[in-house]
N, C-alpha and C positions, 0 to 999 in steps of 0.2 A: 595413641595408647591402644595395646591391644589386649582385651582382657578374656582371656576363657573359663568356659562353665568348670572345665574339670580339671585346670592347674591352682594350683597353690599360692604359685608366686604372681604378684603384679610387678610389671616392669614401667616405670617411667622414663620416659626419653623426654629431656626440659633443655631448654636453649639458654637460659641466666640459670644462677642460684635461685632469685627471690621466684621464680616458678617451681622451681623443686621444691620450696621452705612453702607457698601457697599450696601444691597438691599433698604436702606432710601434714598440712593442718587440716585441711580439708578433710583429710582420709582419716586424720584420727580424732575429729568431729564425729565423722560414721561413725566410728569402736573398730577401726581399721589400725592395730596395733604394728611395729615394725617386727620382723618373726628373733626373736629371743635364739640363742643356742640351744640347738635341741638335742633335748636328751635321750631321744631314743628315735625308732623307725617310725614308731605306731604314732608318734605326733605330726611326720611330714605327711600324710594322706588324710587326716581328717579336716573337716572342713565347716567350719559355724555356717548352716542354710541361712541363719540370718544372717550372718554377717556378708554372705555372698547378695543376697536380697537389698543390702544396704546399698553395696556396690554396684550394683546393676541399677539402682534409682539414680544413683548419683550420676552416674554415665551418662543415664538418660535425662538426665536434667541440663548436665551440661552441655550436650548435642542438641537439645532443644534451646538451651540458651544463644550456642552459636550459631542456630540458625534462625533463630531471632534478629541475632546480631548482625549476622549477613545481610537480611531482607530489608535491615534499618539502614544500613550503607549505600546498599544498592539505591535504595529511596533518597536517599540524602546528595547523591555525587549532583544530578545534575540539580537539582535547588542550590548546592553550592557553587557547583560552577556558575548560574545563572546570575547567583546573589555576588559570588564575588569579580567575575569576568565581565559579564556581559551589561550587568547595572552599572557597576564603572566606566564601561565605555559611554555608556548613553550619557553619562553625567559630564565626563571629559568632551563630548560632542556637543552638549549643550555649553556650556561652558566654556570654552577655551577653542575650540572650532569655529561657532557661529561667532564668538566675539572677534576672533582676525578674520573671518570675510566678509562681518560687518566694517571692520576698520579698516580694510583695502580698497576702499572709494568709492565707484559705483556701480551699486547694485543690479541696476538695469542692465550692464553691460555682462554681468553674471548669465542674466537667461537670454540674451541673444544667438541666434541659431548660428551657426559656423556653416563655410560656404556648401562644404560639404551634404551638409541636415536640408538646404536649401536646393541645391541640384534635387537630391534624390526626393524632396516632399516633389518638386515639380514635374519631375520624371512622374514618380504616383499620378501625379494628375492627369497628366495625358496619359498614363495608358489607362486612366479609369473612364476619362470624357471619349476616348478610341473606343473601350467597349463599349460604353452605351451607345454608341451611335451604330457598331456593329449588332449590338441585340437590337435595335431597332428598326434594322433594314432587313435581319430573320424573320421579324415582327411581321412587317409589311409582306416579305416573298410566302410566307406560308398563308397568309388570310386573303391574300392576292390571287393566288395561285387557285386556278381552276383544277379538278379533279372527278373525272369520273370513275364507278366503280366497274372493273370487268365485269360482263354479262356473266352469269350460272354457266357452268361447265353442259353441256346436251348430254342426256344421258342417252345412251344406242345400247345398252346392254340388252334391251329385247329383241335387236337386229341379230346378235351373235345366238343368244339364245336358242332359236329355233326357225332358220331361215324359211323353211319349209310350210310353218304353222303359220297363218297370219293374221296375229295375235292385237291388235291395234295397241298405236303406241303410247307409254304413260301420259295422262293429263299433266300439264304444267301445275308448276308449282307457284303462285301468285304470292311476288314479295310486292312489301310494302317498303319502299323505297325510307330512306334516312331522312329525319330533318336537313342534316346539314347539305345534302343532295335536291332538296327540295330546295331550301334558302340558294342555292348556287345555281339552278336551272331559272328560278325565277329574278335573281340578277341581270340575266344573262336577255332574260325578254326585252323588247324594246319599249 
């Protein structure tokens, strides 16, 4: 329905009767009259402010109703799908499922692994017992394993500086050696 501020006429486009005979009643519930033969010019331009004011609430009541109506729909599909789909399968699986593979003999032969499930759990195995024994012997190479650290780089930068001056050369620099170089030199004593 498309209704304008400054036309005259309202047009309904209705898909059954009983929607056209509902927006007739409807419309002249408001004092929305059907327009009579007119008698002259001066009647097809004037226009009831109220009666346009009626029209425009009611528009807006009904846009607000369908979008009421919309947001209740949209709310509703999947609680119906849920209520009507997916509860009756649960009920058909309790039901009618578990009772034929309770009544097809034995059950224990139900959760037995297939030769398949049993290769590959075994496979898993060794390669899991394969790696720990490989992190094992990284274990042992790296705590095993002696390491010293290279000596400080010599600084000579006073030699290039000024061969000519002679300038004595930087006092060292006194490191204090690592724990773990301590712990590894005193291993290593007899």
């Amino acid at each position: 329905m498309n209704v304008f501020k400054d036309n005259r006429f309202l047009e309904l486009a209705c898909d059954t009767l009983e929607e056209v005979e509902s927006w007739r009643a409807s419309l002249l519930r408001a004092g929305v009259y059907p327009e009579r033969a007119s008698s002259g010019p001066s009647e097809n331009f004037s226009m009831d402010p109220q009666l346009e004011r009626k029209v425009e609430t009611i528009r807006n009541l009904v846009d607000s109703y369908m979008a009421i109506v919309n947001k209740c729909i949209r709310d509703l599909m999947p609680k119906s799908i849920m209520h009507l789909m997916i509860n009756n399968v649960k009920e058909f699986i309790n039901a009618e499922l578990l009772a034929q593979l309770y009544s097809a003999g034995d059950q224990n032969a139900l959760m037995d692994e297939s030769q398949e499930q049993v290769q590959r759990r075994e496979e898993v195995l060794r390669t899991h017992h394969a790696l720990k024994e490989a992190l094992a012997i990284i274990g042992d190479i790296s705590t095993t394993t002696i390491s010293t650290p290279l000596p400080p780089p010599v600084d000579n930068s006073w030699l290039s500086a000024g061969a000519g001056s002679q300038t004595p050369p930087p006092k060292k620099k006194l490191t204090t050696p690592s724990p773990l170089n301590f712990f590894l030199q005193f291993d290593r004593c007899p």
